[in-house]
C-alpha positions as CSV (number, residue, x, y, z in Angstrom):
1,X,-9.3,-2.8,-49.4
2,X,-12.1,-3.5,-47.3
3,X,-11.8,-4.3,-43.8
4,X,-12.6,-8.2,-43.9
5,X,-15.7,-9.0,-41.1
6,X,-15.7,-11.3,-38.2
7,X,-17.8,-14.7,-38.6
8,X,-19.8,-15.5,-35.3
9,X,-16.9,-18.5,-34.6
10,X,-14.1,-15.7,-34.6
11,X,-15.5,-13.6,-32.7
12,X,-16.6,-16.6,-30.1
13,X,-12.9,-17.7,-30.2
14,X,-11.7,-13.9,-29.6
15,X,-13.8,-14.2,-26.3
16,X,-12.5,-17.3,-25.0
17,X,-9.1,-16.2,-25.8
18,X,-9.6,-13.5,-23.8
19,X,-11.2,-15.5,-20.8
20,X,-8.2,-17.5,-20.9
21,X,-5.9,-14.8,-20.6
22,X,-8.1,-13.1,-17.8
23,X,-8.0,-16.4,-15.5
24,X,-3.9,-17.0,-16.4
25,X,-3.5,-13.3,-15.0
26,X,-6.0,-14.1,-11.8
27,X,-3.9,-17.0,-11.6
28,X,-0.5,-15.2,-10.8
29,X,-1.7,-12.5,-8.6
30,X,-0.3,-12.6,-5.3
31,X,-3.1,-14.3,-2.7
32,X,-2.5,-11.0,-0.4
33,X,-4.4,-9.6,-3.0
34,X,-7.4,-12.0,-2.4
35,X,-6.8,-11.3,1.1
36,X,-8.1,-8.2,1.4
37,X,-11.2,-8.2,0.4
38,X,-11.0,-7.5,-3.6
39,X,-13.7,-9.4,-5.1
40,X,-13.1,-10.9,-8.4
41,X,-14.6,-8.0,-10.2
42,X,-12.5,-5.5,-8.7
43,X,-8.9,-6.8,-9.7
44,X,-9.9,-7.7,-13.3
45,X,-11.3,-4.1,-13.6
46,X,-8.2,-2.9,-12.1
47,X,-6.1,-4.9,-14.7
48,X,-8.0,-3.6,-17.3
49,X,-7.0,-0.2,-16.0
50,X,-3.1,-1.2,-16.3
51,X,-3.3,-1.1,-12.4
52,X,-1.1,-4.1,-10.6
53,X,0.1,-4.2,-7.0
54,X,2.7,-5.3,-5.2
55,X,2.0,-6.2,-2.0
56,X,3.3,-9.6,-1.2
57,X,6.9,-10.3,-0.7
58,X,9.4,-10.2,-3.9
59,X,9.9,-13.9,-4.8
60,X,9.6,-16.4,-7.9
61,X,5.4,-15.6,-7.7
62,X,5.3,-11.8,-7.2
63,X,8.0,-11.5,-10.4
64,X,6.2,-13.7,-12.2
65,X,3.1,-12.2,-12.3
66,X,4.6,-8.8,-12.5
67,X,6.3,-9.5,-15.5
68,X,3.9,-11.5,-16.9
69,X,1.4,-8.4,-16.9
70,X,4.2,-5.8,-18.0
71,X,4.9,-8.1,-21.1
72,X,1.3,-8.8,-22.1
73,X,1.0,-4.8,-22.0
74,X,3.8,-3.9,-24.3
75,X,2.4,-6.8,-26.6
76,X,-0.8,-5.2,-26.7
77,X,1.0,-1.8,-27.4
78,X,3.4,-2.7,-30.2
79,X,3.9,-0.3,-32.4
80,X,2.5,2.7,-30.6
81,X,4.5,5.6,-29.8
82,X,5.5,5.8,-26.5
83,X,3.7,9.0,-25.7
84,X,0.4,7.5,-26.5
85,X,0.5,4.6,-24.7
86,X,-1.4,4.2,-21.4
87,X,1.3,3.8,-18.4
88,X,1.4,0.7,-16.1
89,X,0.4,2.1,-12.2
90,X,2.6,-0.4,-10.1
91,X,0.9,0.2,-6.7
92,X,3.6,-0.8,-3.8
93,X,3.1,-2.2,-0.4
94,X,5.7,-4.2,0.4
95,X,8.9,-4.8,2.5
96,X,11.2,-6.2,0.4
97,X,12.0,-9.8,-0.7
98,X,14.4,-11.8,-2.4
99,X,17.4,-9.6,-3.9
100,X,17.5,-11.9,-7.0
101,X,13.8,-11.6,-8.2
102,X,14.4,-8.1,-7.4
103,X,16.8,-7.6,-9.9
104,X,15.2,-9.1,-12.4
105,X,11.5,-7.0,-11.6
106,X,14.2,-3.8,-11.9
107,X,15.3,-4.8,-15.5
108,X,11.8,-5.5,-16.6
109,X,10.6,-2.0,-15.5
110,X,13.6,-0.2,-16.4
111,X,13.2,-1.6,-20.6
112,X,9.4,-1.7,-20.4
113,X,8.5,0.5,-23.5
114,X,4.9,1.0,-21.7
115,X,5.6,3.4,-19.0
116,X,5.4,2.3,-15.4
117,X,4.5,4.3,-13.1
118,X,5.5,3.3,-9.5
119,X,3.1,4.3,-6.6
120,X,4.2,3.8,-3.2
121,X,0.8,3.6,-0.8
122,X,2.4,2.2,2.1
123,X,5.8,0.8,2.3
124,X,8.4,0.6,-0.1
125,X,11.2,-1.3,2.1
126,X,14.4,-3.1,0.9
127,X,14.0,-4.3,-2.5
128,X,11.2,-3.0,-2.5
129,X,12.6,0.7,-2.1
130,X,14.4,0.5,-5.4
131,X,12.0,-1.1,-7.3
132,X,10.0,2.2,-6.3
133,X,13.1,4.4,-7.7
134,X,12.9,2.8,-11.2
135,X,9.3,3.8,-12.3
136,X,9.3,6.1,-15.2
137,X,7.2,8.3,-12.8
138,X,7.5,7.8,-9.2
139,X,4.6,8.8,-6.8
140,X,3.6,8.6,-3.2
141,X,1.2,9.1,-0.2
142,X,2.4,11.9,2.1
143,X,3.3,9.2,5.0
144,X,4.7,6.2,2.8
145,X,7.9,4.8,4.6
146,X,11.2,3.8,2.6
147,X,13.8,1.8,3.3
148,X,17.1,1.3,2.1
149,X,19.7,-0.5,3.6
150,X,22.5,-3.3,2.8
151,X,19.8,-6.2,3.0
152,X,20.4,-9.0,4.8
153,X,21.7,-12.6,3.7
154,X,22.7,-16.3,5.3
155,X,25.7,-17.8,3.9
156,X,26.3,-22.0,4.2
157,X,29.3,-23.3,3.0
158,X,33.3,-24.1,2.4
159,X,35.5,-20.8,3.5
160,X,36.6,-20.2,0.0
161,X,33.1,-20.6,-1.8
162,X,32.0,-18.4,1.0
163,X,34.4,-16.0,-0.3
164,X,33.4,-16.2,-3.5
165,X,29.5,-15.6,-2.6
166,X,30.7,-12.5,-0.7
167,X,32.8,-11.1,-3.4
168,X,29.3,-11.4,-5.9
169,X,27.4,-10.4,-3.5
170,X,29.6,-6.8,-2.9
171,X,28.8,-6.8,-6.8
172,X,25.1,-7.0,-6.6
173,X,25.4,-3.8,-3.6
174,X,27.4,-1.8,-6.3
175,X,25.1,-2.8,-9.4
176,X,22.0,-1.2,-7.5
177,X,24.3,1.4,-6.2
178,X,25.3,2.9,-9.4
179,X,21.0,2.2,-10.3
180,X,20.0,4.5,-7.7
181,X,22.2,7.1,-8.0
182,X,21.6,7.8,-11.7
183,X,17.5,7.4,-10.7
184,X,17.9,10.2,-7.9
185,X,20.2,13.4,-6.3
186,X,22.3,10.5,-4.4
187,X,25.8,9.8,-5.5
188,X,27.5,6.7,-5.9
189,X,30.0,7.7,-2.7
190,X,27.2,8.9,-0.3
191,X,25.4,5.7,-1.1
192,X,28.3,3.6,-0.3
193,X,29.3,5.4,3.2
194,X,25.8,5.0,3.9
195,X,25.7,1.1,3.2
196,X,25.7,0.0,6.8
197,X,22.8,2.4,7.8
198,X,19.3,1.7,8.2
199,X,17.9,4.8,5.9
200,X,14.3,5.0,6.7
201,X,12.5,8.0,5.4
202,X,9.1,9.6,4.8
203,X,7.6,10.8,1.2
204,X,8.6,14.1,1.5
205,X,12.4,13.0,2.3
206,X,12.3,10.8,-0.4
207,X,11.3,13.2,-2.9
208,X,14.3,15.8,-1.7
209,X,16.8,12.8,-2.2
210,X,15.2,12.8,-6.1
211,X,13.8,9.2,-4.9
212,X,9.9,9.7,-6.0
213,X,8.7,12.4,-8.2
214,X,5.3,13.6,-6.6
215,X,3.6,13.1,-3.4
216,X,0.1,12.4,-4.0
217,X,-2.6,14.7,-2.3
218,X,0.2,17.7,-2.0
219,X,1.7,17.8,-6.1
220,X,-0.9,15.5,-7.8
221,X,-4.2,14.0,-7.1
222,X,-5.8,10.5,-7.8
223,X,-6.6,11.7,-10.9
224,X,-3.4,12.6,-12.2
225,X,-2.1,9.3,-11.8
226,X,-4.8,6.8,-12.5
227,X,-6.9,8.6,-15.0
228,X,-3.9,9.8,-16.9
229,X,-4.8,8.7,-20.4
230,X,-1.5,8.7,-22.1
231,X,2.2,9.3,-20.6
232,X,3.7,12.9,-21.0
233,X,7.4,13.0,-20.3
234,X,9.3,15.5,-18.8
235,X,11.1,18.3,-21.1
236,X,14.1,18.8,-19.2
237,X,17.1,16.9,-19.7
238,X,17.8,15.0,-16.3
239,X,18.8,11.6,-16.5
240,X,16.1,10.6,-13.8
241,X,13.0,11.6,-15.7
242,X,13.3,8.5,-18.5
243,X,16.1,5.9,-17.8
């Protein structure tokens, strides 16, 4: 059957559809993007490329908009194989944020069927450092920091409730825990006698723990990352390479 032609008024409807869509996306991007100089031009081009970046701290904004451009990318791949579609780049700056937000930016990335690829150009601290650990394929410049560590929290209220909150929050430590250690060479036990320590490392550290997959400009150039048309996966068998 013939393919069935756009009138003029589609087509003009298609366009401010699309508009909409653009300044919805503008709309949730962190204002530390503005900040540093991207003109307009620059982020939508960037968005078009499947490049977002994370460079403000992890709250209610920074997982909106995260999500909100992870979902609108597996809409528009539905129904493509996973090997042809063209992975997310996730480019990470940041020090860490709110563990709860955090969480949830970890599922999203973790069940994205579009591939995200998580590029740490900076500083992948706190939250932050495991949201780095979950990309599909993890990159990094040669002197990006990490850091993981226990977090930090401020507790108001009864004794018991107080209990309570520390009892969940020992959960939420052994939920990203188990996350980690299946995403790297770590085990669960080294992770837990190190729970008290501030664990900073460099790129190259990180990829000997199994925490990043390639450090740019020394396994993999610009190129490989951001003009990588389509996603190949690994062939071995290792739980890290897809999870």
């Amino acid at each position: 059957m013939a393919k069935k032609e756009s009138t003029p008024k589609e087509v003009e409807k298609e366009e401010v559809k699309e508009e909409q869509q653009q300044e919805v996306m503008l709309d949730a991007m962190p204002a530390s993007t503005f900040s540093y100089g991207l003109g307009e031009l620059m982020i939508m081009e960037d968005l078009e490329n499947r490049i977002f970046y994370l460079d403000d701290e992890i709250d209610a904004d920074t997982f909106r908009s995260v999500t909100m451009f992870i979902v609108k990318k597996n809409i528009e791949d539905a129904g493509l194989p996973i090997e042809d579609r063209v992975p997310i780049k996730l480019v990470i700056n940041c020090y860490g944020g709110d563990v709860f937000n955090g969480l949830g930016l970890v599922d999203v990335i973790r069940n994205s069927d579009t591939p995200v690829f998580t590029v740490v150009a900076g500083y992948a601290c706190s939250m932050a450092f495991y949201i780095a650990a979950v990309g599909h394929m993890r990159f990094a410049m040669p002197n990006s920091i990490f850091l993981n560590h226990d977090g930090s929290t401020y507790i108001g209220n009864s004794s018991s409730k107080f209990r309570d909150e520390v009892k969940f929050f020992d959960k939420i430590d052994e939920r990203l825990d188990k996350m980690l250690a299946s995403r790297s060479k770590l085990t669960h036990k080294q992770l837990q006698d190190d729970k008290r320590v501030e664990q900073y490392m460099f790129a190259d550290e990180a990829k000997e723990l199994g925490i990043i997959d390639y450090i740019i400009g020394e396994d993999i150039g610009f190129d490989g990352i951001f003009a990588m048309p389509e996603f190949d996966e690994c062939e071995c068998d290792c739980e890290s390479c897809r999870s």
